[in-house]
C-alpha positions as CSV (number, residue, x, y, z in Angstrom):
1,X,11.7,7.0,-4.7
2,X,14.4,6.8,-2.2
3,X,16.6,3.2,-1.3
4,X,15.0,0.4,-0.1
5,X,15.2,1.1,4.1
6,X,15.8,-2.3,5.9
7,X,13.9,-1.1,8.9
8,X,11.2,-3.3,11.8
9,X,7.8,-1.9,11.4
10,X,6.4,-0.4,14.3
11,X,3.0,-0.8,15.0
12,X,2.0,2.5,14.0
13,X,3.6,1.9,10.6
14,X,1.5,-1.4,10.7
15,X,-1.5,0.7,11.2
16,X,-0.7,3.1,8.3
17,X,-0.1,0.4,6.0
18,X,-3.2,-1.3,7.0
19,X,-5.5,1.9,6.4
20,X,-3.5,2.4,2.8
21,X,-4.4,-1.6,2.1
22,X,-8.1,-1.0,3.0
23,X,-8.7,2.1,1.1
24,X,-7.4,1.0,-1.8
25,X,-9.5,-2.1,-1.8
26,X,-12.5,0.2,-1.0
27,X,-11.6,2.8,-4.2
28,X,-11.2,0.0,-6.1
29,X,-14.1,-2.6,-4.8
30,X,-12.0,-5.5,-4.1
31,X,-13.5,-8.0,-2.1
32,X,-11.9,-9.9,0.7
33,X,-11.8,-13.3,-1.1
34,X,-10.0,-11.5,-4.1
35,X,-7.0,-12.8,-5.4
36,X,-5.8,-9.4,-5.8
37,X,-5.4,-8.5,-1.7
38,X,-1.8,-10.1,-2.3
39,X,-0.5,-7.4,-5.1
40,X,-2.4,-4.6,-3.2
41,X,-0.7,-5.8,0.1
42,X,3.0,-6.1,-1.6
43,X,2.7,-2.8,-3.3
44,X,1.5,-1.0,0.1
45,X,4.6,-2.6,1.8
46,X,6.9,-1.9,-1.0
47,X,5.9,1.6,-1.7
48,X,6.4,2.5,2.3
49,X,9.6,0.1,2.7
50,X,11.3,2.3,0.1
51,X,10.2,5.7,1.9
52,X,6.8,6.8,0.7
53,X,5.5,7.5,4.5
54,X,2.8,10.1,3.9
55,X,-0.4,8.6,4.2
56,X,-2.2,10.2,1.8
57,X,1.1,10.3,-1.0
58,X,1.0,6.5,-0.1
59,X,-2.5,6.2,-1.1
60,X,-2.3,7.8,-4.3
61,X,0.5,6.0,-5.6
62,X,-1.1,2.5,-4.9
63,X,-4.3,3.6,-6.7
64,X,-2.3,5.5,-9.5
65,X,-0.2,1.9,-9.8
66,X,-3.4,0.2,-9.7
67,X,-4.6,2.1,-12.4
68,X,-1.7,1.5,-14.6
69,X,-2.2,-2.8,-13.8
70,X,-5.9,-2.8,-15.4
């Protein structure tokens, strides 16, 4: 993982961030309500702000991390 990049968020980042966050609740059936949309969220952000960009690659390493938290 590269340094942590200091950088505004464009909307399309936004977007990919949000469509990481929502898949990983879907994979992993977390509802709405759920105390556990705040982790999810922070590891999305944290994940991309230190360079993982690829969608997919982005995806995998939330649920992998996920995975290791249970």
């Amino acid at each position: 993982m590269t340094k942590w990049r200091n950088e505004p968020m464009l909307p399309n980042h936004v977007q990919l961030c949000q469509r990481v966050f929502d898949a990983a609740r879907t994979a992993r059936a977390i509802p709405p309500e759920s105390d556990a949309n705040d982790p999810v969220a922070a590891l999305v952000l944290t994940l991309y702000r230190h360079g993982v960009r690829d969608e997919e690659e982005l995806l995998r390493r939330v649920l992998q991390a996920l995975d290791e938290k249970s």
